[in-house]
C-alpha positions in Angstrom: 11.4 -5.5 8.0 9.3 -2.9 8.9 5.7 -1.9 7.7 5.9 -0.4 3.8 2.8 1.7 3.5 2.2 4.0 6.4 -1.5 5.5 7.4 -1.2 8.5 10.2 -3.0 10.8 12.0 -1.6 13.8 9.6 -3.0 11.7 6.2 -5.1 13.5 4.4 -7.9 13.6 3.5 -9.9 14.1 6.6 -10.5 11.0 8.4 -7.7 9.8 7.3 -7.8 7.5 4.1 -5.0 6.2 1.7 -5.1 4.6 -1.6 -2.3 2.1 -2.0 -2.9 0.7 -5.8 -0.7 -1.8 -8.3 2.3 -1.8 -5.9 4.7 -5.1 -5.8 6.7 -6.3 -2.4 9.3 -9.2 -2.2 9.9 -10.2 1.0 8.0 -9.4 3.2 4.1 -10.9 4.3 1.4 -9.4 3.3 0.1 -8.8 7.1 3.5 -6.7 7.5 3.1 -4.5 4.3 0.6 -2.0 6.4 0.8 0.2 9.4 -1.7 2.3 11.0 -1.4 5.2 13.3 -5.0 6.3 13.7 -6.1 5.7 10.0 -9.3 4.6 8.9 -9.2 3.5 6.0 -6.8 2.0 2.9 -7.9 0.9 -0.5 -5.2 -1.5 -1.6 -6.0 -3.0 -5.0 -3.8 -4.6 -7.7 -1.2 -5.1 -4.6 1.7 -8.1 -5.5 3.2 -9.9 -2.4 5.9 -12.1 -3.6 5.2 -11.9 -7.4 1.2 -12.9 -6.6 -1.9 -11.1 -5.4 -2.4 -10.2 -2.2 -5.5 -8.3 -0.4 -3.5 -6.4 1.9 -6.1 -4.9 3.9 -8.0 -8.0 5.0 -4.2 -9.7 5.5 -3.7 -6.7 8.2 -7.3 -6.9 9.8 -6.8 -10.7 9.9 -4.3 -10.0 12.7 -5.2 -6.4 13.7 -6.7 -7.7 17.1 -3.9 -9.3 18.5 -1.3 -7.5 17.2 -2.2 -4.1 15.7 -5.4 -3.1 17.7 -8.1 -1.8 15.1 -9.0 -2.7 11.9 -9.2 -0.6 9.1 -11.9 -0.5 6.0 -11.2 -1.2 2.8 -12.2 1.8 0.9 -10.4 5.1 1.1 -13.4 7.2 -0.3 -11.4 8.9 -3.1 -9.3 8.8 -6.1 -5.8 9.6 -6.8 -6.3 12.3 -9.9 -3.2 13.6 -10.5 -2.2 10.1 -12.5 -4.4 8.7 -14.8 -1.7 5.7 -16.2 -0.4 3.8 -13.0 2.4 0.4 -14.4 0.9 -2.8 -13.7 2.6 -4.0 -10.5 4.0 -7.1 -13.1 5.9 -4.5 -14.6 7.6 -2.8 -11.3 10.5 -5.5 -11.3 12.2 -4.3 -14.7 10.7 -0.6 -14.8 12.0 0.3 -10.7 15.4 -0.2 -11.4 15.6 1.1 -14.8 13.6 4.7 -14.1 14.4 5.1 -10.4 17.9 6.9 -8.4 20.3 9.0 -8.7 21.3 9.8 -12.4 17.8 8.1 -13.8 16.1 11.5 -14.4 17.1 12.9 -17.9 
């Protein structure tokens, strides 16, 4: 399975930096949930690898030398503002495929 949450050289903002927050994965480790194309940084917090917590970031930079090349830092330097609720990632199993796809917007 490929990487699920991407950091490029065209992230924003400038270095780039991403927040990745309360998101749930099945399936896959957490050392395969990141990739990074000349990002710097990721804040991943409240992240759910196979229904329990995972710290992403340090699963990625755990194995970045021999498999990824550089590590990135933990703290994207901003804040998402455009949502101030965000689902517990406990939640995502029931609320995904109830709200999401095609004839789920009303």
């Amino acid at each position: 399975m490929p990487p699920l949450i991407g950091e490029g050289p065209r992230s924003t903002p400038s270095p780039p930096a991403t927040p990745a927050e309360n998101n749930a994965f099945d399936g896959i480790a957490a050392d395969k949930v990141l990739s990074v194309f000349n990002g710097t940084a990721i804040t991943a917090k409240g992240n759910l690898v196979d229904g329990g917590p995972a710290d992403v970031v340090a699963a990625y930079n755990a194995g970045c030398n021999a498999a990824h090349g550089t590590a990135v830092g933990p703290d994207a330097g901003w804040t998402p503002a455009l949502f101030t609720r965000v689902q517990p990632p406990q939640a995502l199993r029931a609320l995904v495929p109830a709200r999401a796809g095609a004839g789920s917007l009303r």
